[in-house]
Every structure is written in structure tokens, then in C-alpha cells.
C-alpha positions in Angstrom: 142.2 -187.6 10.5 141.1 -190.9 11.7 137.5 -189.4 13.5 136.7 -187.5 9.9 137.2 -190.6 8.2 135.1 -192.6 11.0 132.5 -189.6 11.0 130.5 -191.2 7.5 130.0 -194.4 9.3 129.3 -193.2 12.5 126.4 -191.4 10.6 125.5 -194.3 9.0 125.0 -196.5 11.9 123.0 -193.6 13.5 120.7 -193.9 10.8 120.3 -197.4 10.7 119.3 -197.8 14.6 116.9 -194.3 13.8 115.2 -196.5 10.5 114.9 -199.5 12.5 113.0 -197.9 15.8 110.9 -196.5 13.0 110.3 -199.7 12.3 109.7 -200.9 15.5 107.4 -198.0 16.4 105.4 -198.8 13.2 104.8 -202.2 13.8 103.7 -201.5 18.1 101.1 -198.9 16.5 99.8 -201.6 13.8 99.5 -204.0 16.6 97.5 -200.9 18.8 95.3 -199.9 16.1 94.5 -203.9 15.3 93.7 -204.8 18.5 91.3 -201.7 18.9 89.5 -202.4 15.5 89.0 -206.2 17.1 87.5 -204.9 20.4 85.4 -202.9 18.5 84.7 -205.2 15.8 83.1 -207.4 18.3 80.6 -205.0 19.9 79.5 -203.0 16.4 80.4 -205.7 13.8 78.5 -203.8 11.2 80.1 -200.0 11.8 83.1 -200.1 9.9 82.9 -196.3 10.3 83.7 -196.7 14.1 85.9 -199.7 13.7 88.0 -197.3 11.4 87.6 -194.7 14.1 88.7 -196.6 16.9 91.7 -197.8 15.2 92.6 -194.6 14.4 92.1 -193.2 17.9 95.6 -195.8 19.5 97.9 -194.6 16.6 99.5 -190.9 16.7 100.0 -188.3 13.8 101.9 -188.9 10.7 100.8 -192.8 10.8 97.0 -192.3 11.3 96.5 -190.4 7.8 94.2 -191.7 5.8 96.5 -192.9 2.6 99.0 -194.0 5.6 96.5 -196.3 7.8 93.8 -198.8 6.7 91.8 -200.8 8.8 90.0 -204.6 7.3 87.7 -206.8 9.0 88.6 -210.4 7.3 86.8 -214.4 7.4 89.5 -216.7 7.4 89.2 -220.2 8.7 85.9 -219.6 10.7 87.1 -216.6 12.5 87.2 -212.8 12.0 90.2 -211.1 12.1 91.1 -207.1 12.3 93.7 -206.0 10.2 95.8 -202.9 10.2 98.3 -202.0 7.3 100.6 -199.0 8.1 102.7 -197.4 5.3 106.4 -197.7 6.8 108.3 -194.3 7.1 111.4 -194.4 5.3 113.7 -192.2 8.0 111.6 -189.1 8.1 107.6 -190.2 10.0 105.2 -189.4 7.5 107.4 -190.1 4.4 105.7 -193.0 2.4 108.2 -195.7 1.9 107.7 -198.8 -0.4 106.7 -200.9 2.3 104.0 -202.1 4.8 103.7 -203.7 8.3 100.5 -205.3 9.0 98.9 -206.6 12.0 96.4 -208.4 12.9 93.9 -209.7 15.9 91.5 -212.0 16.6 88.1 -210.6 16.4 86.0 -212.1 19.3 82.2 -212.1 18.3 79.8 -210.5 21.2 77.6 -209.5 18.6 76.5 -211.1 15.5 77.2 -209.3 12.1 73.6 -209.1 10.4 73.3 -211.7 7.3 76.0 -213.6 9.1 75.3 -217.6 9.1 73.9 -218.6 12.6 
């Protein structure tokens, strides 16, 4: 009697700890697919087709779909920065849930973009 009443919230913590790995897993491939759109951002500034690409390449299936995954090149304060927005899975990977987790990195300029100030 007690376990079948225990059983519900048993289940319940199992799918918390399951939502929040999501979670977690989300967030390490935004912070992958960032830093790959910077290191590429700084050799082909002006190829947002291979930044894209690149980005796309360090995050695995459902979260690099294309309504899932976007990829930004941003000026802010004097530097470039590569973000990456990921839709978060809500307990099922490639379920669209109402939220985001974005990361970003540091774009380090090898090569200038063209029409950029010198």
C-alpha cells in the first residue's frame, strides 16, 4: 500500500532529474555549436552559410533542425560575438517547449569582415 502510494512521486522525481539533464544537455550543445560558429566566424567572417554549417556540425539530431537551432554573429561593445539559441525540449528531445538556452562566444578576428571599419 505504502510503495503504490509512493509510486506517483517516485515517477515524478524521475521526470524531473530526466527534464533537467535535458536541460543540461541543451545548454553543453548551445555552448558546442557557439564556440564552433566563433572559430569559424573568425576565419570566414563573411560565410554565414558555413558559420551556420559549422555550428550545426557539434550539435546531434533533434536539436540541430532548422526551426530548433539558429546561429547569430553580433557587434556588441567592440567585439563580435557567436550566438546559438536552441529551442529547449520539454521531456521528449525534439518536442518544442516554450523556452530557449542561448550561448554565446567571443569571436576572435583573423580575418576582417569586408566593409568592416579598419
Amino acid at each position: 500500500m505504502e510503495f503504490a502510494a509512493t509510486l506517483p512521486f517516485l515517477g515524478l522525481a524521475l521526470a524531473l532529474v530526466w527534464q533537467v539533464l535535458l536541460i543540461g544537455l541543451t545548454a553543453m550543445y548551445a555552448s558546442h555549436g557557439a564556440a564552433e560558429a566563433a572559430r569559424q566566424a573568425a576565419v570566414t567572417p563573411d560565410d554565414m552559410e558555413r558559420i551556420d554549417a559549422e555550428a550545426r556540425k557539434r550539435v546531434r539530431a533533434p536539436w540541430d533542425g532548422e526551426n530548433v537551432l539558429t546561429v547569430e554573429i553580433t557587434d556588441r561593445g567592440g567585439a563580435r560575438y557567436a550566438q546559438v539559441t536552441l529551442a529547449m525540449p520539454v521531456f521528449l528531445p525534439g518536442t518544442d517547449g516554450p523556452w530557449d538556452i542561448t550561448a554565446e562566444a567571443v569571436v576572435v578576428t583573423e580575418v576582417r569582415p569586408r566593409g568592416a571599419p579598419t
